[in-house]
N, C-alpha and C positions, 0 to 999 in steps of 0.2 A: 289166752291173754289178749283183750284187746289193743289193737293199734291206736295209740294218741297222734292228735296233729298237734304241733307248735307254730308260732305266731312265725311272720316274718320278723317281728322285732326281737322275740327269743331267737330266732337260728341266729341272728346279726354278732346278740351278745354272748351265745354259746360258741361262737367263729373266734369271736377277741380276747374270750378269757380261756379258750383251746390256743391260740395264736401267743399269749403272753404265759401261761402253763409254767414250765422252769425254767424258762431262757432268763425270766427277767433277775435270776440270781446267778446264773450258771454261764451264759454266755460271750458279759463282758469281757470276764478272765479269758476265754477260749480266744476270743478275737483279738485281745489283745497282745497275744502273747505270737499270734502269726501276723499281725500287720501295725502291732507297735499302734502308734499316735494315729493311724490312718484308721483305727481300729472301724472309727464311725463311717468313714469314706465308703471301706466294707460291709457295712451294715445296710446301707443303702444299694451298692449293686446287688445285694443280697435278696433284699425286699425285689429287685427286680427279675432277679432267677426265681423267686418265690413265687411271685405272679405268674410266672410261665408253667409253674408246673401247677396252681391252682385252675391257670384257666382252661388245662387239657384234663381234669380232673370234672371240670363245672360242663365240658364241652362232652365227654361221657358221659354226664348226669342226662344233659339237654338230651342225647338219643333216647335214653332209655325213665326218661321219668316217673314213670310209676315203678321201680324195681330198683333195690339197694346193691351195696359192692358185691354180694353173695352170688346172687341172684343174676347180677349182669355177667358175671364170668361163666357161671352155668348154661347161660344163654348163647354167648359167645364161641364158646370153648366143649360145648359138650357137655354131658353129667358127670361123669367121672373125671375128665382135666378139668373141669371148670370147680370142682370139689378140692381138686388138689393146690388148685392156686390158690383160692379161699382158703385153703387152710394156710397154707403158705404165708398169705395177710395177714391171718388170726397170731399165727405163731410168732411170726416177727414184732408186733404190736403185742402179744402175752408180753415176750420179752424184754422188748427195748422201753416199752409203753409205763405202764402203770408196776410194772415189777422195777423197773431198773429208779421209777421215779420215787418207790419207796425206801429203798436205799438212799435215793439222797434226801429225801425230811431225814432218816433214822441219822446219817453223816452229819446235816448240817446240825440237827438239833443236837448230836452226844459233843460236836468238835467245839457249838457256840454258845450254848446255853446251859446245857445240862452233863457236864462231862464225866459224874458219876453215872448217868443212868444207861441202863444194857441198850445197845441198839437194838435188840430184840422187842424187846420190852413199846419204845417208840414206834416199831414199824409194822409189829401188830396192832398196836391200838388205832394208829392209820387206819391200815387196811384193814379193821372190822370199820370204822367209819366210814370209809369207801365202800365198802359190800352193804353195810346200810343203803346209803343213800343210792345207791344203782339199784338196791333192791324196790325201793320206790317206783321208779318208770321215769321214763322222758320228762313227760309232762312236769311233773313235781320238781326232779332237776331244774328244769329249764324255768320254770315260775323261783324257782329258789335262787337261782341267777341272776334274774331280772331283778332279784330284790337288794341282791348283796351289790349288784352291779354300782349303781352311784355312789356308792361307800368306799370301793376300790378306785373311784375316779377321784373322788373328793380327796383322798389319803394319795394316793401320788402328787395330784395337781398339787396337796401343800407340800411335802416333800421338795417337791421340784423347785417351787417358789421360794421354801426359806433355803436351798442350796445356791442358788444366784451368786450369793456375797461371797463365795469361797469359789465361782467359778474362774481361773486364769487362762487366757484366751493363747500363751508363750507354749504352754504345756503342749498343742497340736501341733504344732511349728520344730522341725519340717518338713512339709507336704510331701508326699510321694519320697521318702526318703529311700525306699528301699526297694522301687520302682513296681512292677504292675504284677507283677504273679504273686508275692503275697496277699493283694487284694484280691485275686481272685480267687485264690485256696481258700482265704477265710470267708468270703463272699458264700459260696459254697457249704462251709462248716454252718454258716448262720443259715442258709437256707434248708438244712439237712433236718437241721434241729427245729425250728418254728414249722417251714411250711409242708416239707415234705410229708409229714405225718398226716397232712391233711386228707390224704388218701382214705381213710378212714373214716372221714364225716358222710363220704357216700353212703356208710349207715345210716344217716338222719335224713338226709335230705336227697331230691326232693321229696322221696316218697313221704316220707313224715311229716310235711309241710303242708299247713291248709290252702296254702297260696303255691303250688309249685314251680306256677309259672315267673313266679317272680325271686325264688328261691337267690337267682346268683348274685342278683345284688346283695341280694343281704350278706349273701359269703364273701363278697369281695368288700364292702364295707368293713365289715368285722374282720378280717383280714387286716386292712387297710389301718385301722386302728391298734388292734395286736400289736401290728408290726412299727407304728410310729410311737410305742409306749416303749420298746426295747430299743429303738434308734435314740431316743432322749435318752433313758437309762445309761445306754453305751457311751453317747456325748458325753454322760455327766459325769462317771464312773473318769474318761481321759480327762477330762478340764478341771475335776477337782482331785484325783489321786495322783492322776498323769499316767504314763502309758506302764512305766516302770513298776507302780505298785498295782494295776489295774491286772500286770498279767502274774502275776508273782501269789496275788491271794486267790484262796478258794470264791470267796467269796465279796467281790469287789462292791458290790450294789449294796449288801450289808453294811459294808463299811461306811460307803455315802451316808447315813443316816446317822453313823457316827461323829460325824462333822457336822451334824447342825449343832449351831450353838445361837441362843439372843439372849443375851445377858448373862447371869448367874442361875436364869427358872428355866429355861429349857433347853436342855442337854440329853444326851445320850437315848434319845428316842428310836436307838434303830429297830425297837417291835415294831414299828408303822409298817420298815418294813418286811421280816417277820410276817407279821398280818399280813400283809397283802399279797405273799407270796403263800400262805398253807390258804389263804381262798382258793386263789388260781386252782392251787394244786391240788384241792380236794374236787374241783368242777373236772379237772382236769381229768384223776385218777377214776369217780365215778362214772366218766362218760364214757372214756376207757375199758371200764368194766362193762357198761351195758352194751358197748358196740360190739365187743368181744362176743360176751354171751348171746344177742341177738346172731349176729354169723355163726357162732356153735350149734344153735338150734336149727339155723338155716340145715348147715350140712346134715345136722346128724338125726333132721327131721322129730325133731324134740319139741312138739306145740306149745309146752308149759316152761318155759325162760326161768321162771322161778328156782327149778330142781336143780337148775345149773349155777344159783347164781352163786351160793357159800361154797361150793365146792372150789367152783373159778377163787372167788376170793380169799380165801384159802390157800391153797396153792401160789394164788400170788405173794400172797403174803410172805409164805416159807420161801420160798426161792429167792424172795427182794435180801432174803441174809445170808444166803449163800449165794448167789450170780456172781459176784466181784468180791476175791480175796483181799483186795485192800484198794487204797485210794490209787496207787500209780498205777494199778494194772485197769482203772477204768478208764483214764488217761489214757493211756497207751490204746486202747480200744477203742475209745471216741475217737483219736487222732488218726489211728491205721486201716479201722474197721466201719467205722459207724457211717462215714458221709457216702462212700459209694455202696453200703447195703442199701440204704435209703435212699439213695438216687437208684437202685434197680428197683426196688418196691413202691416208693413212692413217684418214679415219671416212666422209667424206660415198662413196665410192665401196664401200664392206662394208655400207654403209647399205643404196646402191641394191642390191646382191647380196641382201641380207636380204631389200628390198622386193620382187626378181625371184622368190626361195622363196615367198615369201606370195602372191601372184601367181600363181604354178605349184598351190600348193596349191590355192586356191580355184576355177579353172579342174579340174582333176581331181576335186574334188567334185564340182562343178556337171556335169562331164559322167558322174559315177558314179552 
């Protein structure tokens, strides 16, 4: 299977619609509900714990630039450790990744829209859409993103715009009410879910990049963006619902769109966002899928990515209806489990990779 390069301006927008994925329905509630009215306060130290662990993530890449996350641990670590911790990445990303994100389209669509229909029924048809479109290749993804990209810009920016008139400035008020360690638990929860997963883009880039030297801009750009489309979200979610109902529903950002109103003609438009959220999430779950299967063939020395890819998809598929017996025991997981798995996998483990290069280096000095 031949290797594709993507543009710098694809990896940008594959960074921002990986970067907005399902926070932008799922994380108002989470933040809200540990830091109250401050929720956006935390969003923003959040974006800047996010950056810290992108740039030791870009600062890995910059050593080893022609070689993806597989491959750099193999190098690093050995063939057999360096196999086990790739698996390690693969496993936690099967799981937490594109399985756990099929569970919540099948949730949100049975709980908002479609409450006769089996969640089964929705999270397979996902996930054959997903095993599609990963079955395709990078390239076609990432041209396919490019395309839906200004469409997803166009449909928030009006969202945003007709939500103004129902924004109350009282609702944020009072600052710091509940002093500083709330903000930073939730700081933390927002970084676990947007950027920490970014671990994983070391699949594409730079090796995948026709320009790789210029690769980090474009990550931290598209980062950069992701991440100011879920700080608006989260502002908007407080100033128009207020903190009280923002941590109380499933689904808070849904609701915004519920509250456009002009006139008597346009009301209740919350597919805008709907739409904008199963885009995300199909770039989201397909990229997922290929990053995965490209690292499986890494390890298991498998040339043809193809034989792996309905099997993977598959599997994820069936496991997205059985991983989490019900909604409060995912809660309860997100809240107990999820942010320090992710902070070992996604900073303290690219840490120790860093420390294994400095290491190596200083050894090859010393014996030079």
């Amino acid at each position: 299977m031949p290797e594709y390069k993507i543009s710098l301006r694809q990896l940008m927008i594959v960074t921002a619609m990986f970067t907005v994925g399902s926070g932008i329905l799922l994380v108002p509630s989470g933040l809200a509900s540990i830091a109250k009215q401050d929720a956006w306060i935390a969003a923003l130290i959040g974006v800047l714990f996010g950056f810290g662990a992108v740039s030791v993530h870009l600062l890995l890449a910059k050593m080893y630039p022609t070689k993806n996350l597989m491959q750099i641990c193999e190098t690093l670590m050995g063939k057999w450790i360096g196999k086990a911790i790739g698996l390690l990445f693969l496993v936690t990303f099967f799981l937490c990744g594109p399985t756990t994100v099929l569970q919540e389209i099948g949730n949100f669509v049975t709980i908002q829209m479609m409450p006769e229909t089996p969640i089964e029924a929705i999270i397979l048809l996902f996930g054959a859409i997903m095993t599609l479109g990963a079955r395709l290749g990078l390239e076609v993804l990432a041209r396919s993103i490019e395309l839906m990209f200004p469409w997803v810009v166009f449909l928030f920016t009006a969202m945003t715009l007709l939500l103004l008139s129902e924004v109350k400035l009282e609702r944020t008020f009072p600052v710091f009410e509940f002093g500083a360690l709330p903000l930073f638990s939730a700081a933390l929860t927002f970084a676990s879910v947007v950027f920490f997963p970014h671990i994983m883009l070391l699949m594409i880039y730079p090796a995948s990049v026709n320009r790789p030297e210029q690769a980090y801009k474009a990550v931290y750009i598209g980062s950069l963006f992701g991440s100011v489309v879920l700080v608006i979200v989260i502002a908007l979610t407080i100033l128009v619902l207020g903190p009280s109902i923002t941590a109380q529903s499933m689904y808070p950002s849904y609701m915004l769109a519920q509250k456009i109103s002009i006139g008597n003609f346009l009301q209740r438009i919350e597919a805008v966002m709907a739409i904008m959220w199963f885009i995300s999430l199909f770039f989201r779950l397909a990229l997922y899928l290929y990053m995965i299967v490209a690292g499986l063939s890494i390890i298991l020395g498998i040339k043809n990515r193809q034989a792996l890819m309905l099997p993977a998809g598959w599997i994820m598929s069936t496991l997205a209806v059985f991983i989490y017996p019900n909604v409060a025991y995912r809660q309860s997981w997100d809240a107990k489990v999820w942010v320090p798995y992710t902070l070992v996998v996604g900073v303290f483990l690219p840490m120790l990779l860093l420390g294994l290069h400095g290491i190596r280096k200083l050894r090859s000095r010393k014996s030079a």
